[in-house]
N, C-alpha and C positions, 0 to 999 in steps of 0.2 A: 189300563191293563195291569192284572197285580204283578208284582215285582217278583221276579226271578226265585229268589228264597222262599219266596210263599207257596207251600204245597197245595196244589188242586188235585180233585181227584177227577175219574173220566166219568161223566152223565150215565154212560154206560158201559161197560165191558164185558160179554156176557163168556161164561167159561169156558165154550169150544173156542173164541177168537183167542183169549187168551192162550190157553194152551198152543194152538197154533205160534201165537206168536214168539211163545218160548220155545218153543219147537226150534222154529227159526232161527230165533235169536245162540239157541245154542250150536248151531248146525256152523251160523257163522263163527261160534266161537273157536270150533275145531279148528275152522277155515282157517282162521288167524293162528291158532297153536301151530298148522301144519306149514303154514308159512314163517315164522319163528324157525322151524327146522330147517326149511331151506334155504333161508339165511344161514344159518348156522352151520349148513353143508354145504357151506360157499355153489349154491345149484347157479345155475345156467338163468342172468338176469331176465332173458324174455319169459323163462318158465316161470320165473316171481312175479313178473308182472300180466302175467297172465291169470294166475293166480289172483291178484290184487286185484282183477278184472271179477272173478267171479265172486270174491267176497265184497265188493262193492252194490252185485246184482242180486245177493241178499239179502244184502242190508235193503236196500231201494225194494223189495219182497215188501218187506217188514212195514218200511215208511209208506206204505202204498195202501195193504190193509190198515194203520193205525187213520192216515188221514183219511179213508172212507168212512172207518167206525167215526172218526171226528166230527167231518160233517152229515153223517146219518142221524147222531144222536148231541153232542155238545152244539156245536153251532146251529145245528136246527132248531135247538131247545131255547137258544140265546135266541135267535132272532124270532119266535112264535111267541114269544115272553112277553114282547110288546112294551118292553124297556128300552127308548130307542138307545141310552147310555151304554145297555149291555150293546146292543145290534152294532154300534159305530166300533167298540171292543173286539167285535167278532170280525168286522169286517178287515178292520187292521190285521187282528190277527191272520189270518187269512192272507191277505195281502203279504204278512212277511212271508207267512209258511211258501207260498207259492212262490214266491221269491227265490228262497234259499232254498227249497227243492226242483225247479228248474233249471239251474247247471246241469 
């Protein structure tokens, strides 16, 4: 699997997912700015964590369409390739993803 520092890019990304996904990605960012505030206006702990609840559930939006675009087009591509190197690459991968998006 390449190393961390090594930029890859996506097999595919096609520009309505993108945008979607920035869509999102900035919707959550509000999320977080407006939680910032209520911190900051000492709000009422279960209202922040409430909060923290739904900016959680769009991030998990985000990560949801990115690992379907993944394996529709990256992983698919790896393991059609007939490279069994890449295929065992894919399948780890995978293996962690599913991992650490499971909690």
């Amino acid at each position: 699997m390449p190393k961390r520092s090594q930029r890859r890019l996506a097999d595919s990304l096609d520009a309505p997912l993108q945008r979607a996904l920035l869509a999102r990605l900035r919707r959550a960012e509000g999320q977080v700015r407006g939680l910032a505030r209520m911190v900051e206006e000492r709000r009422y702990c279960p209202d922040v964590l409430t909060q923290i609840s739904a900016v959680h559930e769009s991030l998990r939006g985000v990560a949801r369409l990115l690992m379907r675009n993944h394996l529709e087009h990256c992983a698919t591509n790896a393991l059609r390739s007939g490279d069994p190197a890449r295929a065992q690459e894919v399948y780890a991968e995978l293996t962690d993803l599913f991992y650490k998006h499971a909690r």
